[in-house]
C-alpha positions in Angstrom: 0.0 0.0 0.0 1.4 3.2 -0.9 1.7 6.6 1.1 -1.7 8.0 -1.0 -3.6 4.4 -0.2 -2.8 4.9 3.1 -3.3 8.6 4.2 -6.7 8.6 1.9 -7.2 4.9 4.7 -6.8 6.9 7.6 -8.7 9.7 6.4 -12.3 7.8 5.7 -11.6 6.0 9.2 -13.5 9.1 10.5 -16.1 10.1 8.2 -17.9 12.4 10.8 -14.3 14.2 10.9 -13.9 14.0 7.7 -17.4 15.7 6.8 -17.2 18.4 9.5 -13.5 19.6 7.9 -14.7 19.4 4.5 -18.1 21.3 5.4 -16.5 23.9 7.0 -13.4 24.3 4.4 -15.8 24.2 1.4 -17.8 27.4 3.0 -15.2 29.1 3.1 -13.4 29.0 0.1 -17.0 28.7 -1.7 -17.6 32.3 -0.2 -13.8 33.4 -1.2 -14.5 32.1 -4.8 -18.0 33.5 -4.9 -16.9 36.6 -3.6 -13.9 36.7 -6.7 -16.6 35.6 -9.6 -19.0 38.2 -8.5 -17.2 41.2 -8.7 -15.1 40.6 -11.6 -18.1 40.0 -13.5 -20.3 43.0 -12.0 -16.8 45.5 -12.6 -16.5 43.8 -16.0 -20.6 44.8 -16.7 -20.2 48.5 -15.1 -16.5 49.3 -16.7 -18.0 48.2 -20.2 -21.0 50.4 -20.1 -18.5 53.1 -19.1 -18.2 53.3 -22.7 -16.0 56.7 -22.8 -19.0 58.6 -21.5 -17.8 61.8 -19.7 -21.1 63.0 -18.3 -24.9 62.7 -17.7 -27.7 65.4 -17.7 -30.8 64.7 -16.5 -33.3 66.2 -14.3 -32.6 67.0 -10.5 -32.2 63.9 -7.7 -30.0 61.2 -7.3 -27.2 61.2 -9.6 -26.2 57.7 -8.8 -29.9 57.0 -9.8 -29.6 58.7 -12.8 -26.5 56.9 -13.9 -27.9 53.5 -13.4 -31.0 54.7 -15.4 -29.2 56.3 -18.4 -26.3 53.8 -18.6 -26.9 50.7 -17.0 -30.9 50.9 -17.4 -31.4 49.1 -14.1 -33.2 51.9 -12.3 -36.1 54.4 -13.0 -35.1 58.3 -14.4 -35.3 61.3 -11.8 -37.3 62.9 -14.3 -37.8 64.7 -17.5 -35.7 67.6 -19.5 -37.2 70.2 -21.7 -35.1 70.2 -24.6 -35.3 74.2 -24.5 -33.0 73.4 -21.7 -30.3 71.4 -23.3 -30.1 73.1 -26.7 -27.3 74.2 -26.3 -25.5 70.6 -25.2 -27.1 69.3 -28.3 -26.1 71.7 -31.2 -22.6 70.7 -32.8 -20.9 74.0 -32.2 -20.5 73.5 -28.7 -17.1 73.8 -27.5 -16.4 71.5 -25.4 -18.7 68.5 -26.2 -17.6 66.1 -28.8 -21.0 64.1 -28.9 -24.1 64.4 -27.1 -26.7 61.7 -27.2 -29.8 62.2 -26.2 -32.5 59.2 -24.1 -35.9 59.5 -23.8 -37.4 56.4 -21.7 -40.7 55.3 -20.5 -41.9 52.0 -21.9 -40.6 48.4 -22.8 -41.3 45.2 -24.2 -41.6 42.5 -21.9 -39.2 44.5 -19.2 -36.6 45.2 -22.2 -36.9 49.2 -22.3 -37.3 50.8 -25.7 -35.0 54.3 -26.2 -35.6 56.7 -28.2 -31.7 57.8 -29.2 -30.0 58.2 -32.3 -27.8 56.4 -34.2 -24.5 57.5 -31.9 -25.8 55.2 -29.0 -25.3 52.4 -31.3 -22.0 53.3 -32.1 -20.9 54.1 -29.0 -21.2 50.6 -27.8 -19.2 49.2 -30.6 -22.4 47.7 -32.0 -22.6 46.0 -35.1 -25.6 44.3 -37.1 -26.3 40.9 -37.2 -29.5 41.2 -39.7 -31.4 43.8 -40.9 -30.7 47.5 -40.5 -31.1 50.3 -37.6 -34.2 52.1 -37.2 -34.8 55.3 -39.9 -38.5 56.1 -39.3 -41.4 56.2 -36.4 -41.8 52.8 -35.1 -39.6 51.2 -36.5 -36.6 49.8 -33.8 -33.1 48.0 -33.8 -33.0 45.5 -31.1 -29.6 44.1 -28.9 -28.8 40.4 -29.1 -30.5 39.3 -25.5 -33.8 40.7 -26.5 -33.6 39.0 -29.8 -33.1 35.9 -28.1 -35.0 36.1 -24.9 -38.4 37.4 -27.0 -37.9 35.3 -30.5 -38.1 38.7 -32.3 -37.3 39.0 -35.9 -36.7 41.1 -38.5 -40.1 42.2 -40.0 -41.7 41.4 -37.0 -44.3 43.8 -34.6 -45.2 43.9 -31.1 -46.6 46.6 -29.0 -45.5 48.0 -25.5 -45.7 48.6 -22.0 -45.8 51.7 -20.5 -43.0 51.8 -17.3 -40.4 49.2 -17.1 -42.0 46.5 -15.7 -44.4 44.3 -18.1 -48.0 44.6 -17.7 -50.9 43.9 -20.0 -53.1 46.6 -18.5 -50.5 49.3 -19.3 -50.2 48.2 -23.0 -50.4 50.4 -25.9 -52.6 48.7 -28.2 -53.0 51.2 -30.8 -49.2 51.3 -31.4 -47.4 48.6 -33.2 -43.4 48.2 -33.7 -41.5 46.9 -36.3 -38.2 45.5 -36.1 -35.9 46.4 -38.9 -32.6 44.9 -37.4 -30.8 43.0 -34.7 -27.2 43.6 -33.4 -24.5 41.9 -32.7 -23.7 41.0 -29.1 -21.7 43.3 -27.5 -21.5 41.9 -24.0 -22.3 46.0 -22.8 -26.2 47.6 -21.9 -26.7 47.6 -25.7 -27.5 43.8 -25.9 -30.5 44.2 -23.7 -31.6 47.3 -25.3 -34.7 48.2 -27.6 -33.8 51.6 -29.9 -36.2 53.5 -31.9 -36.0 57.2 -32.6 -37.1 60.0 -30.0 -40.3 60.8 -31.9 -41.9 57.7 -31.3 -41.4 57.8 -27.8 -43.2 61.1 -27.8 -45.7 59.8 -30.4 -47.0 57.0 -28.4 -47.7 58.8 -25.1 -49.5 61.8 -27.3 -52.0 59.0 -29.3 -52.1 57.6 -25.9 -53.3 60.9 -24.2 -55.5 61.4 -26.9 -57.1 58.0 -26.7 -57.8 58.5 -23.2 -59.6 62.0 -24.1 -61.4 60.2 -26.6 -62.6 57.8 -24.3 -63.6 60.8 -22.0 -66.4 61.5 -25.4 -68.8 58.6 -26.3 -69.6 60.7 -29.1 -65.9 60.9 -30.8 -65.3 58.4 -33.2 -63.7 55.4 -32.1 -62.9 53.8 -35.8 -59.9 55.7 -36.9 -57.0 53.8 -34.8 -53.9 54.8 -37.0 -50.8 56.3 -36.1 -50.8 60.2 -36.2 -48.6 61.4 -38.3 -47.7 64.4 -36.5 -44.9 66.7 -36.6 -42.6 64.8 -34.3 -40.8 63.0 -36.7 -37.2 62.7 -36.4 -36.0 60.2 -39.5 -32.6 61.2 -40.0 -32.0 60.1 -36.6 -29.8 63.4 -35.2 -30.3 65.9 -33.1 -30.7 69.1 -35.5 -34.4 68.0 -35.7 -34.7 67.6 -32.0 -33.7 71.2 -31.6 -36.7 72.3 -33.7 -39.1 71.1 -31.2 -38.5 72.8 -28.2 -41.7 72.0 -26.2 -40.9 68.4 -25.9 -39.0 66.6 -23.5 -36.4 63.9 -23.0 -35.0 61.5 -20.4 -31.3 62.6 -20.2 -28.2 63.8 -22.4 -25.1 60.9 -22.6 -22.3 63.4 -23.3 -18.5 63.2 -24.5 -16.0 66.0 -24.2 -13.5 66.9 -27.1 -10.5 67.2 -24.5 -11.0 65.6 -21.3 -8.0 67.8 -19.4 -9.5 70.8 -20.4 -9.7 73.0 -17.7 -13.8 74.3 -18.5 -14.8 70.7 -19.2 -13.8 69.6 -15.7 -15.9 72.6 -14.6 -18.3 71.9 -17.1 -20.6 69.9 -14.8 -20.5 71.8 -11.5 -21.3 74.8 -13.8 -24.6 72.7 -14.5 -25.7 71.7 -11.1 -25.1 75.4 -9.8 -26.5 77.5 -12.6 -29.4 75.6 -13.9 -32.1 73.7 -13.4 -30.6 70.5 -14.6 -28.1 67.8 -12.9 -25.4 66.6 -14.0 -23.0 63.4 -13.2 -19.8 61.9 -13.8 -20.1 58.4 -14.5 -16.5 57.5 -13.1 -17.5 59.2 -9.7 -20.6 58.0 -9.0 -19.4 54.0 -10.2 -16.4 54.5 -7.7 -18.9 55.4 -5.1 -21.5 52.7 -5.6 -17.7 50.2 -5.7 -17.1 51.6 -2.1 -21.2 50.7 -1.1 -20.9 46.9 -2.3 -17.2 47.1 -0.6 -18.5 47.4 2.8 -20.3 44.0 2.8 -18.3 42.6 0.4 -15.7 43.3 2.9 -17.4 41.6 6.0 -18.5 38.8 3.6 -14.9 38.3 3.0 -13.7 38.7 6.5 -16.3 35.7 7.4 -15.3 34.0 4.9 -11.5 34.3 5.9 -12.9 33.7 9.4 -14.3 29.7 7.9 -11.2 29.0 6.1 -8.8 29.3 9.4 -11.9 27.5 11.9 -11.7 24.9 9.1 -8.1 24.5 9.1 -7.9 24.6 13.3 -10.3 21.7 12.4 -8.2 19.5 10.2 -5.4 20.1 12.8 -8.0 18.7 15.6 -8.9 15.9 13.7 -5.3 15.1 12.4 -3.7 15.6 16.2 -6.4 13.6 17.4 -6.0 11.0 14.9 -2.4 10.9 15.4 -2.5 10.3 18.7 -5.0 7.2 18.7 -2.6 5.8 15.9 0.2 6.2 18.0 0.7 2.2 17.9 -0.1 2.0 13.6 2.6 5.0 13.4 5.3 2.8 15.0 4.6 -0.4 13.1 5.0 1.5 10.1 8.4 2.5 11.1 9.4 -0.9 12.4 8.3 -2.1 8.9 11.1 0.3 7.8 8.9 3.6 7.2 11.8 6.9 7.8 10.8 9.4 10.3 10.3 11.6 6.5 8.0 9.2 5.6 5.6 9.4 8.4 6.1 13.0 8.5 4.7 13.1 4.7 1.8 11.3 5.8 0.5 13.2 7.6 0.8 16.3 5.9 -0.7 14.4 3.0 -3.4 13.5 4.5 -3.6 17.4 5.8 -3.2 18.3 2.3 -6.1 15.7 1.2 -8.7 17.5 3.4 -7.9 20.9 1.9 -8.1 19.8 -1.8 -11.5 18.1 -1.3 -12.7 21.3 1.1 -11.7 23.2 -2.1 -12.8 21.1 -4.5 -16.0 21.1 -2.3 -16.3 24.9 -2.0 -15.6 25.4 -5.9 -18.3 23.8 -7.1 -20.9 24.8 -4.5 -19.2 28.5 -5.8 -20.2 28.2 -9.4 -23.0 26.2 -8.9 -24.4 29.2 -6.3 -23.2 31.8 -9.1 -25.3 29.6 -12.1 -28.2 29.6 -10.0 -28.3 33.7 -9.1 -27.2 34.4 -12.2 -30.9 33.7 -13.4 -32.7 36.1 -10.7 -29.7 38.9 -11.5 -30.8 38.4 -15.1 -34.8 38.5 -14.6 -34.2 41.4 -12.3 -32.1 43.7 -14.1 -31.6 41.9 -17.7 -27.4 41.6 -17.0 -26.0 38.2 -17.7 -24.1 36.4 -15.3 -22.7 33.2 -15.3 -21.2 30.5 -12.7 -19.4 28.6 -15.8 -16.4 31.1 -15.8 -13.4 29.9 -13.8 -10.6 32.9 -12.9 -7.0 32.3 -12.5 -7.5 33.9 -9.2 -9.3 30.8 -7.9 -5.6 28.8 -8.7 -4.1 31.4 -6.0 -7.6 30.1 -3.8 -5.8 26.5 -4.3 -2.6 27.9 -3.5 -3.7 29.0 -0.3 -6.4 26.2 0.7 -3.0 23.7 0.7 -0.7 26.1 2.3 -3.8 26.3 5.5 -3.9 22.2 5.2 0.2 21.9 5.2 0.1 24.4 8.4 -2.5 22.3 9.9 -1.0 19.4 9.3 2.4 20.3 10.5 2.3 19.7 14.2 0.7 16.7 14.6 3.2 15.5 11.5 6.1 16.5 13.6 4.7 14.2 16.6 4.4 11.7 14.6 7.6 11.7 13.2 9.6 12.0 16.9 7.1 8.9 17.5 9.3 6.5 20.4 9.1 3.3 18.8 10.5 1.2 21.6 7.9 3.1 24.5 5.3 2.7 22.1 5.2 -0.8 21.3 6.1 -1.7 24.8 3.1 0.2 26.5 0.9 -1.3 23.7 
């Protein structure tokens, strides 16, 4: 029987020990690992939606809320702008802004929100079609990758919408009917979970809706004419020069990009904003950074418990091992009667030290990724981000690392014992 046979022997000797260490180790480095997977991904999701954007304007409130609105689309806006107030931001002239993209927000398709944008959003993101072609007239829309294959949509295909962000039947706009003219590539950023139009059909389908209602207010009015107005909101070249021509309306919030990020008026560019009018602005890095420092506080403690697991786990393996090593006393000096060296017993131990944190790692790995796969599924009906527990980082080798280093350090002691085992006092006590 060889050294592995034999520590693996003593190890399943005491399967209640051997359950305990492994229960407790697997926690802990389950926790570690978890810990690792979920923040790389989450930084991964924020930093690629970062996208180069310098700035967001939007109406007074939160501005982290305001960021996770009009970049991440994972919370609701603080409000409306009229574009009176940002026509200046949008015009092409300006000075110091390089591109300025303009949302407006307020419905969705089966919780995937439909923007009204222009073309810029799309390449902003890198996108890229996969069929068909972006959006050039009212009601017609580009869709990202996930809501292509989350809703089955097609080219050439229609569906109507939901007023809010949540999907409900009772708030759907019958009378108005989309049509999807393209799909895009996956871009693993906001984009794929995205439904674009133009701004004018965001405005156009709450007017028709206002005046359906007003209708309704009328038994008289006639009820047979359903059609889409064509009104004066039209916006088919997709910029913002015809945006500026209609003053009265409103939109969600203003992405913006400055030409020179060290100039010294676009780094005063937003406090200028907050303090002299009546409109908010944010600075994406800033607020990101903040929200980071939230999630670090109980990542933190989460971290410290699970650091707090891994060492009760390995003061376990060296109760069970110095425990074990004493009640073998008698099978420890056989074996070096039988011509074991004192290096040889010293390696068993520590293997079977080592044995207990493989499987305790091995243990807390998968109940890691499993954990992660299963989340991953109420992250993504929750806020339409893809997650996934089938990603393994190198960082989880230097979890390895360390999971053996706590076994050999557990195993050390009671190794050393049971190397200086007395051979003669042992075997004549026994």
């Amino acid at each position: 029987m060889n050294i592995i046979q034999l520590a693996w022997r003593n190890i399943v000797k005491n399967p209640l020990n051997l359950l305990l260490s492994i229960i407790l180790f697997g926690l802990g480095v389950g926790l570690i690992s978890f810990l690792l997977l979920f923040n790389v991904q989450l930084k991964e999701k924020f930093d690629k939606n970062l996208a180069g954007i310098d700035l967001v304007i939007g109406a007074k409130g939160s501005p982290l809320q305001m960021i996770l609105c009009s970049m991440y689309h994972i919370d609701n806006p603080t409000g409306n702008l009229p574009i009176k107030n940002v026509t200046p931001l949008l015009r092409e002239t300006h000075p110091l802004i390089k591109k300025a993209i303009p949302l407006s927000l307020g419905d969705n398709y089966k919780s995937y929100r439909i923007v009204g944008t222009n073309h810029d959003l799309v390449t902003l993101y890198g996108g890229k079609l996969s069929v068909g072609n972006l959006w050039t007239k009212d009601y017609e829309v580009t869709i990202g990758k996930a809501v292509a294959d989350d809703t089955g949509l097609k080219v050439g295909d229609e569906f109507v919408s939901s007023h809010g962000f949540v999907e409900d039947d009772d708030l759907a706009h019958d009378h108005v009917g989309f049509t999807v003219k393209g799909i895009l590539e996956g871009t693993g950023s906001v984009l794929d979970q995205l439904i674009l139009t133009n701004t004018a059909t965001i405005w156009n389908v709450h007017e028709h809706q206002a005046e359906m209602a007003d209708t309704s207010d009328h038994p008289d009015s006639d009820h047979e004419d359903q059609h889409i107005p064509d009104n004066s909101g039209h916006l088919h070249d997709n910029s913002n020069i015809d945006l500026l021509n209609h003053a009265d309306k409103e939109i969600t919030s203003v992405l913006i990009q400055y030409k020179n990020r060290t100039n010294f008026q676009a780094l005063n560019f937003g406090r200028n904003i907050n303090e002299n009018t009546e409109m908010q602005a944010a600075s994406p890095a800033i607020e990101i950074n903040r929200l980071y420092n939230m999630i670090g506080v109980g990542t933190d403690a989460l971290r410290s418990l699970a650091i707090l697991i891994a060492v009760v786990s390995a003061l376990s393996i060296f109760i069970s091992l110095y425990k074990s090593m004493k009640e073998r006393k008698y099978e420890l000096a056989l074996i070096r009667v039988m011509g074991a060296s004192r290096t040889k017993v010293f390696s068993l131990i520590v293997l079977e030290g080592l044995i207990l944190a493989f499987i305790g790692f091995l243990t807390g790995t998968i109940l890691c990724h499993l954990g992660m796969e299963i989340i991953s599924t109420y992250l993504k009906a929750d806020f339409r981000y893809s997650f996934t527990g089938w990603r393994f980082l190198p960082e989880e080798w230097v979890v390895l690392v360390v999971s053996l280093l706590l076994g050999f350090i557990a195993a050390i002691i009671p190794a050393i014992q049971a190397a200086g085992t007395d051979i003669n006092k042992t075997l004549s006590v026994k």
